[in-house]
KOLBALO-324516 format. One record per residue (C-alpha): x, z, y; residue in three letters. Coordinates in steps of 0.05 Angstrom, whole numbers, plus 32768, in hexadecimal, padded with zeros to 4 digits. Each point is the difference from the previous one (the first is absolute). Layout:
N
<site><xx>X</xx><zz>Z</zz><yy>Y</yy><r>Ala</r></site>
...
//
This chain:
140
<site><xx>800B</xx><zz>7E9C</zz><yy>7C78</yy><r>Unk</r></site>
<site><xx>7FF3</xx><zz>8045</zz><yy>8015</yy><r>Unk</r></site>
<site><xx>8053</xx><zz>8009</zz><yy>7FFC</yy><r>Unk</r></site>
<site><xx>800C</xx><zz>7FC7</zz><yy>8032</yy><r>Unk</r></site>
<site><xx>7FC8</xx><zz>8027</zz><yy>802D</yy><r>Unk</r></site>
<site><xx>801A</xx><zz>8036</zz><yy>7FF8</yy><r>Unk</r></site>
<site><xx>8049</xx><zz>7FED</zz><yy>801A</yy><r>Unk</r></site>
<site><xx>7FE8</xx><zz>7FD3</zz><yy>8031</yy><r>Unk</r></site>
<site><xx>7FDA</xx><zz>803E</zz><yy>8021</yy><r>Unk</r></site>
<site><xx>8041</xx><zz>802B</zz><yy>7FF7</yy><r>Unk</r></site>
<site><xx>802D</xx><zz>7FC0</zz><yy>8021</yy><r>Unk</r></site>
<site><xx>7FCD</xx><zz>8005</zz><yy>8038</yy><r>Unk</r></site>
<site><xx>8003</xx><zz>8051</zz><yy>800A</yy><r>Unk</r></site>
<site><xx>804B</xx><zz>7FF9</zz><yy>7FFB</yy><r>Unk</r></site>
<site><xx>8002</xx><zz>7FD4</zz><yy>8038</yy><r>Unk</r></site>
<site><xx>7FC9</xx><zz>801E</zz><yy>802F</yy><r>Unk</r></site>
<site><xx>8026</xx><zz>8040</zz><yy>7FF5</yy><r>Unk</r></site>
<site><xx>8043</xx><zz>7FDD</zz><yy>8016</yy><r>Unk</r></site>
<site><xx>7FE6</xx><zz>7FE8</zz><yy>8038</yy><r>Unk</r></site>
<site><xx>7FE3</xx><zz>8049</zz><yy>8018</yy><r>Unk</r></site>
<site><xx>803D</xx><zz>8025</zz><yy>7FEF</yy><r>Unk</r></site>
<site><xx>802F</xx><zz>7FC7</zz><yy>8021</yy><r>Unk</r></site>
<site><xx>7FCA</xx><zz>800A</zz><yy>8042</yy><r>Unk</r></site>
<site><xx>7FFF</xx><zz>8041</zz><yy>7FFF</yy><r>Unk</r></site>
<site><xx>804B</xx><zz>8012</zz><yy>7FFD</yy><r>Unk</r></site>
<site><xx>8021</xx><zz>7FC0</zz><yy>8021</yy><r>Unk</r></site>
<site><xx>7FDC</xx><zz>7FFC</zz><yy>8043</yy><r>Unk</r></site>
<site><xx>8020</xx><zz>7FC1</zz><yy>8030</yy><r>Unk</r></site>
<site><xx>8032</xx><zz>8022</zz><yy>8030</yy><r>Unk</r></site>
<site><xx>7FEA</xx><zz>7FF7</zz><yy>8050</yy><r>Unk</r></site>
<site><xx>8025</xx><zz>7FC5</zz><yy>801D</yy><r>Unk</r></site>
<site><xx>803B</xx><zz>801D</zz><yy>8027</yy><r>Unk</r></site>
<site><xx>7FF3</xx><zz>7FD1</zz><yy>8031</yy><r>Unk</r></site>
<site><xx>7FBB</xx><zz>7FE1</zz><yy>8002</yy><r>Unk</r></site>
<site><xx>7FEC</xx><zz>7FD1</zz><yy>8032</yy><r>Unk</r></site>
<site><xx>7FAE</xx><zz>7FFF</zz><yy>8028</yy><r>Unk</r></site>
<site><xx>7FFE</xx><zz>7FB1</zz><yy>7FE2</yy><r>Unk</r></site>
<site><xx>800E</xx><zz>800F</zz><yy>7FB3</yy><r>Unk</r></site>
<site><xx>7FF1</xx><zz>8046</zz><yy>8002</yy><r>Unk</r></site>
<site><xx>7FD6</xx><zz>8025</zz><yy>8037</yy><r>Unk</r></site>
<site><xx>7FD0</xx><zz>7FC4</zz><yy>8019</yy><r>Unk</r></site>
<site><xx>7FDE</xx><zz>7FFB</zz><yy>7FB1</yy><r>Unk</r></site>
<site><xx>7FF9</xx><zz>804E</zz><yy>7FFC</yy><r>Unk</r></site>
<site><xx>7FDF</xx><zz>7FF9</zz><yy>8043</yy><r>Unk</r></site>
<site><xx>7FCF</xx><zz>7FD4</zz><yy>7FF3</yy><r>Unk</r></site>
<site><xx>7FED</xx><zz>801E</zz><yy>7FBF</yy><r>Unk</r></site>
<site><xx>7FF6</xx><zz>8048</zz><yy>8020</yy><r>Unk</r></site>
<site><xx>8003</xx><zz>7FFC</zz><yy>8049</yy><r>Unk</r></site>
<site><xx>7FE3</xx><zz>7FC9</zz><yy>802A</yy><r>Unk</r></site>
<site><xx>7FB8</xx><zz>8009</zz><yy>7FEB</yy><r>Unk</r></site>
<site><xx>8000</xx><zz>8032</zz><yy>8039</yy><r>Unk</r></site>
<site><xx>8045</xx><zz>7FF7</zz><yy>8025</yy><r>Unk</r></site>
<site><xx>7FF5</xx><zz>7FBC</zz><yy>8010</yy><r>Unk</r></site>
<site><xx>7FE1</xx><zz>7FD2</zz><yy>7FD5</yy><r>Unk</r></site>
<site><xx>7FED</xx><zz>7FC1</zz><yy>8032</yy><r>Unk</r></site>
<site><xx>8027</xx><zz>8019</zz><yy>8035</yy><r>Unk</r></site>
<site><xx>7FD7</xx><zz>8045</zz><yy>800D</yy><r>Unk</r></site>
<site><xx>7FF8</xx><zz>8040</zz><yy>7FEC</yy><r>Unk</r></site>
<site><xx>7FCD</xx><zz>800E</zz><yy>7FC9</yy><r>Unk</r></site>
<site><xx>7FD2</xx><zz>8040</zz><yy>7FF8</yy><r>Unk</r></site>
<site><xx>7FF9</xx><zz>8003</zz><yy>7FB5</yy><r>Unk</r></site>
<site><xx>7FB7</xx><zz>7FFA</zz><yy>7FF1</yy><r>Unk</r></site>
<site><xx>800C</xx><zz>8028</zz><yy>7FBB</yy><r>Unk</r></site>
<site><xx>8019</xx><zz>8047</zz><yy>8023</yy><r>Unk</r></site>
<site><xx>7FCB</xx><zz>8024</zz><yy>800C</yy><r>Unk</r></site>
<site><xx>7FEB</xx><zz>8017</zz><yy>8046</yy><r>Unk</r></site>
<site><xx>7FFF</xx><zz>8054</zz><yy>7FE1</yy><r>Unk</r></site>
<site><xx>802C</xx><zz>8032</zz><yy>801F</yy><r>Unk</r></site>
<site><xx>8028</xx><zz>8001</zz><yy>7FC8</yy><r>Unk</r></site>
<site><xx>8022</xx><zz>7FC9</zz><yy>8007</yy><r>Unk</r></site>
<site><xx>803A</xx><zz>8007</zz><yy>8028</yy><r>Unk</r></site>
<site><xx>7FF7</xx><zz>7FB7</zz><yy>8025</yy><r>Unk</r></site>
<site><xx>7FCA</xx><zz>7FD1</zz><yy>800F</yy><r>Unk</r></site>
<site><xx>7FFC</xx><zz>7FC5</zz><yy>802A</yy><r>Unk</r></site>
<site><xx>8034</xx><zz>7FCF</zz><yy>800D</yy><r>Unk</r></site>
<site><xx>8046</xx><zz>800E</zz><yy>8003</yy><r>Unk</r></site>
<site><xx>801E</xx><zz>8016</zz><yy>8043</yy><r>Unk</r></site>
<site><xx>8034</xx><zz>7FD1</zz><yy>7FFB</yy><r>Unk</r></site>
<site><xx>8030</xx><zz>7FD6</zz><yy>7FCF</yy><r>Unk</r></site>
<site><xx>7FFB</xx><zz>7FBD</zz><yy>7FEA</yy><r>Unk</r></site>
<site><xx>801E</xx><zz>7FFB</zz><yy>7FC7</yy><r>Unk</r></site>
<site><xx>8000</xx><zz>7FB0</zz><yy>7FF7</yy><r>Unk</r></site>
<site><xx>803F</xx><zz>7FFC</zz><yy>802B</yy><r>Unk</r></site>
<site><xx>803B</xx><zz>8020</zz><yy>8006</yy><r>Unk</r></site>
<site><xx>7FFA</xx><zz>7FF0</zz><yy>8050</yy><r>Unk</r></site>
<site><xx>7FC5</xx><zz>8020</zz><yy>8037</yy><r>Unk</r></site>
<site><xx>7FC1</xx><zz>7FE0</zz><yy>7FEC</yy><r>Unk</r></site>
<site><xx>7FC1</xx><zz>7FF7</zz><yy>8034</yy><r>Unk</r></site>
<site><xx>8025</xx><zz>8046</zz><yy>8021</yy><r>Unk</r></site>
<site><xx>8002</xx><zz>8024</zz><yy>7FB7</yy><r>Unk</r></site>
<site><xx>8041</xx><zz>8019</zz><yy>7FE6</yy><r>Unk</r></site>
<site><xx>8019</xx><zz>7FCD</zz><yy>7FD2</yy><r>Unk</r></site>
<site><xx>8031</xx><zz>801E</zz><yy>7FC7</yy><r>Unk</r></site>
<site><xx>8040</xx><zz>8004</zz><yy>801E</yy><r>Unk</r></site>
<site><xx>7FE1</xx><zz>8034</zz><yy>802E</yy><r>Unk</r></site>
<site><xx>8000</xx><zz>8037</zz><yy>7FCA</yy><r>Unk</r></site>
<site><xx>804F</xx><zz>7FF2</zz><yy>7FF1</yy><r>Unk</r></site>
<site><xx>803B</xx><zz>8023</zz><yy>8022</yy><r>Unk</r></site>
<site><xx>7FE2</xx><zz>8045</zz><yy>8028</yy><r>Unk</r></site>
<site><xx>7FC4</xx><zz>7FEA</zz><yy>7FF5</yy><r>Unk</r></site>
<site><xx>8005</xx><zz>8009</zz><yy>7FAE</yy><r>Unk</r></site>
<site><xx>7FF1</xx><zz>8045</zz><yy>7FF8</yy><r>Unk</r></site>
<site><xx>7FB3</xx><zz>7FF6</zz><yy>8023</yy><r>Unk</r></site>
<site><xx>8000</xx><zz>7FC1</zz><yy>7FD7</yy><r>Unk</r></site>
<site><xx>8010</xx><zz>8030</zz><yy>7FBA</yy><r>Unk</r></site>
<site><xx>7FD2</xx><zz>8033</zz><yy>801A</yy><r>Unk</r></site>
<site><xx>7FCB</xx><zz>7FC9</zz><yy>8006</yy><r>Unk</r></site>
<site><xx>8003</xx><zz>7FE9</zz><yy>7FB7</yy><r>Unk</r></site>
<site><xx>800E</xx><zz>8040</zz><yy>7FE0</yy><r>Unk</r></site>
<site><xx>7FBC</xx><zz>801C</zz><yy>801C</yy><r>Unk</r></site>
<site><xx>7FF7</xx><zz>8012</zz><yy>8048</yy><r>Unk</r></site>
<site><xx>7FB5</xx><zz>7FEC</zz><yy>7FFC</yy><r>Unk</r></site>
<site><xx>800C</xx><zz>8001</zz><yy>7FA9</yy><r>Unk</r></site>
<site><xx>802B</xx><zz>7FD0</zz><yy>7FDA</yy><r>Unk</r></site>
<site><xx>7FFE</xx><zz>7FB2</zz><yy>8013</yy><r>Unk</r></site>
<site><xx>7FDA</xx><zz>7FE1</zz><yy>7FEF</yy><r>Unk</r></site>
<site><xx>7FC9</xx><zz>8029</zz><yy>800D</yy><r>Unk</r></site>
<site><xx>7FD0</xx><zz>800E</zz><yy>7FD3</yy><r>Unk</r></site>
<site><xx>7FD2</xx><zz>7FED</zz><yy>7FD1</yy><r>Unk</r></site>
<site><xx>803B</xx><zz>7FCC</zz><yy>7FF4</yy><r>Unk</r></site>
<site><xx>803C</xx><zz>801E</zz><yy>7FD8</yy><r>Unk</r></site>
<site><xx>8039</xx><zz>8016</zz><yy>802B</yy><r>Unk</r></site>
<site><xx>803D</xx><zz>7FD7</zz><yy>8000</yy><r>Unk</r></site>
<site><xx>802B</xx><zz>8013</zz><yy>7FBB</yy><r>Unk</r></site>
<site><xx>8040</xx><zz>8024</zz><yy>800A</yy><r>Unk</r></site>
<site><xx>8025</xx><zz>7FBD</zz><yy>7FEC</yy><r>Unk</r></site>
<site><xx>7FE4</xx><zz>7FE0</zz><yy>8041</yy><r>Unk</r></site>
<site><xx>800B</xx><zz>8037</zz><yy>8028</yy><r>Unk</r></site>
<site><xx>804B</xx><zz>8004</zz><yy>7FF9</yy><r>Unk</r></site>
<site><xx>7FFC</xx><zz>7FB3</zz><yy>8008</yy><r>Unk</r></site>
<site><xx>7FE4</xx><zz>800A</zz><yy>803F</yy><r>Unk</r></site>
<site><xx>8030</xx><zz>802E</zz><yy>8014</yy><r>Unk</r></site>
<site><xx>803F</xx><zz>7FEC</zz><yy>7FF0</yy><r>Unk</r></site>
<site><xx>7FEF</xx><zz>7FB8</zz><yy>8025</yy><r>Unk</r></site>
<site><xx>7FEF</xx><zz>8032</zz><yy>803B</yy><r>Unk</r></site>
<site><xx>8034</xx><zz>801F</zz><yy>7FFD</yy><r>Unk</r></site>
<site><xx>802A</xx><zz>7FB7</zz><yy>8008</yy><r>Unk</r></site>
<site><xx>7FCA</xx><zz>7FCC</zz><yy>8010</yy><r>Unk</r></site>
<site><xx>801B</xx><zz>7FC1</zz><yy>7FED</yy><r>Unk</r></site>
<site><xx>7FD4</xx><zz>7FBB</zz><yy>800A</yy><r>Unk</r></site>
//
């Protein structure tokens, strides 16, 4: 009895540890060409529209705190990010393409501190160059 517990709690490290290692070392390659549908518009609404324009506005983030720390508070000046046209006279995403990108980069990677701000967790590397690289070629 105590053998078969004993391997089924090895089989079980075995595999947990697989499954770190294979994480760890074989991260999924950016899309060469992602598109906003498949690609963009999900990362979006997981870490954007809460305050670029979830239900068509802009959003102040109730959780950043009003201190002087913080580098932004408030609503956003402008980008909703729930189309890739103008929405309600907000930059939609296809504004921060082309010669507009570097603002757009400058933006995410932390003009007023990484995107999103905090106390959520800034967007992952992974996402980042996701972003980018459809930026860079924005396809539908």
């Amino acid at each position: 009895m105590t053998s078969m517990r004993a391997n089924g709690l090895l089989i079980v490290t075995m595999l947990a540890g697989a499954a770190f290692v294979g994480a760890a070392g074989c991260g999924i390659p950016v899309p060469d060409r992602p598109s906003y549908e498949r690609d963009i518009k999900p990362l979006m609404e997981a870490h954007c529209i809460r305050c670029h324009g979830a239900g068509g506005t802009l959003n102040a983030d109730p959780d950043i705190p009003p201190v002087p720390a913080a580098k932004w508070h408030g609503a956003p000046i402008n980008g909703d990010f729930t189309s890739l046209d103008d929405v309600n006279g907000h930059h939609g995403l296809m504004f921060y393409t082309g010669s507009n990108f570097a603002m757009f980069e400058s933006f995410v990677a932390g003009a007023f501190g990484p995107m999103p701000l905090l106390p959520a967790d800034p967007l992952a590397s992974w996402d980042r160059d996701l972003l980018f690289t459809w930026a860079k070629n924005p396809l539908p």
